[in-house]
C-alpha positions as CSV (number, residue, x, y, z in Angstrom):
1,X,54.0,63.5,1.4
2,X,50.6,64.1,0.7
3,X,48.6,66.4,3.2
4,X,45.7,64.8,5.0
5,X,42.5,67.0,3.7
6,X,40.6,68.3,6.6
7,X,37.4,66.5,6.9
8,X,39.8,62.8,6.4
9,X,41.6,64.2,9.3
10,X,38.5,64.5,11.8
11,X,37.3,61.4,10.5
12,X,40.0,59.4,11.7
13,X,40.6,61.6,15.0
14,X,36.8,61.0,15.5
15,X,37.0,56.9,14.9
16,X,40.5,57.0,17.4
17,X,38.5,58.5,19.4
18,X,35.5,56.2,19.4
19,X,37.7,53.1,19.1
20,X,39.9,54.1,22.2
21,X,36.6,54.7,24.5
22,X,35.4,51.6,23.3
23,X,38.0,48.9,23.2
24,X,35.6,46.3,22.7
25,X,34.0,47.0,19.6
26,X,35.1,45.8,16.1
27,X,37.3,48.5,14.4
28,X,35.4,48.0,11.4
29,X,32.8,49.4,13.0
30,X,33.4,52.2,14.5
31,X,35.1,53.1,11.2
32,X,31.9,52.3,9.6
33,X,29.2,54.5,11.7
34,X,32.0,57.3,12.4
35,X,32.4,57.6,8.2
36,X,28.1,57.0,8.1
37,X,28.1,60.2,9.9
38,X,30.3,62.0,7.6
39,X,28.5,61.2,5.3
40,X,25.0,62.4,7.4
41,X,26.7,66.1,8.6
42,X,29.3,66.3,5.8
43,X,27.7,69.8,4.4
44,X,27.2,71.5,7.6
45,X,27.7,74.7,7.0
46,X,29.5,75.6,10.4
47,X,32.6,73.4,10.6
48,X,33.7,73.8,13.5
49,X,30.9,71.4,15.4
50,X,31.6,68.7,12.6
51,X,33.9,66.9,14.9
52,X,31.4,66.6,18.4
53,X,28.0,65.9,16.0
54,X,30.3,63.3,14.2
55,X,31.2,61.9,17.2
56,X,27.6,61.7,18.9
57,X,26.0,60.3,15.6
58,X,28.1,57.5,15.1
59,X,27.8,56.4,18.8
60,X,23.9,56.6,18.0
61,X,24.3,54.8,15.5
62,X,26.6,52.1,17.3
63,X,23.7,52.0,20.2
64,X,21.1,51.5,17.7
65,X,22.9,48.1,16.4
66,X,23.2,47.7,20.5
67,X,26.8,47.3,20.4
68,X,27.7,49.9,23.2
69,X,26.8,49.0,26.9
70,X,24.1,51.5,28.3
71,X,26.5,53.5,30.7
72,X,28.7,54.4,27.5
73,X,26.1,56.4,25.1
């Protein structure tokens, strides 16, 4: 078995994240705006915060296409 590298690993913990505070939004999604911010933060050069910017730039991103209610951002 292949190890998962560690930025494909926060990725995914990020989008479970994301997906399971916000059942109602298409998986696709998520997935899509969570990897969008990857792609944004992915040569930060501290690593450690990679997971909470990730995090708040994709649900900026899902607010900005309106898709989460106003409470959630």
């Amino acid at each position: 078995m292949i190890a998962e590298s560690d930025d494909a690993l926060t990725i995914r913990q990020v989008a479970e994240r994301l997906i399971k505070s916000h059942p109602a939004l298409d998986v696709g999604l998520v997935q899509k705006s969570v990897q969008t911010a990857y792609e944004e933060l992915r040569y930060a050069r501290v690593r450690s915060y990679l997971p909470v910017l990730m995090e708040r730039r994709a649900k900026d991103l899902l607010s900005s296409d309106d898709e989460l209610p106003a409470g959630d951002t």
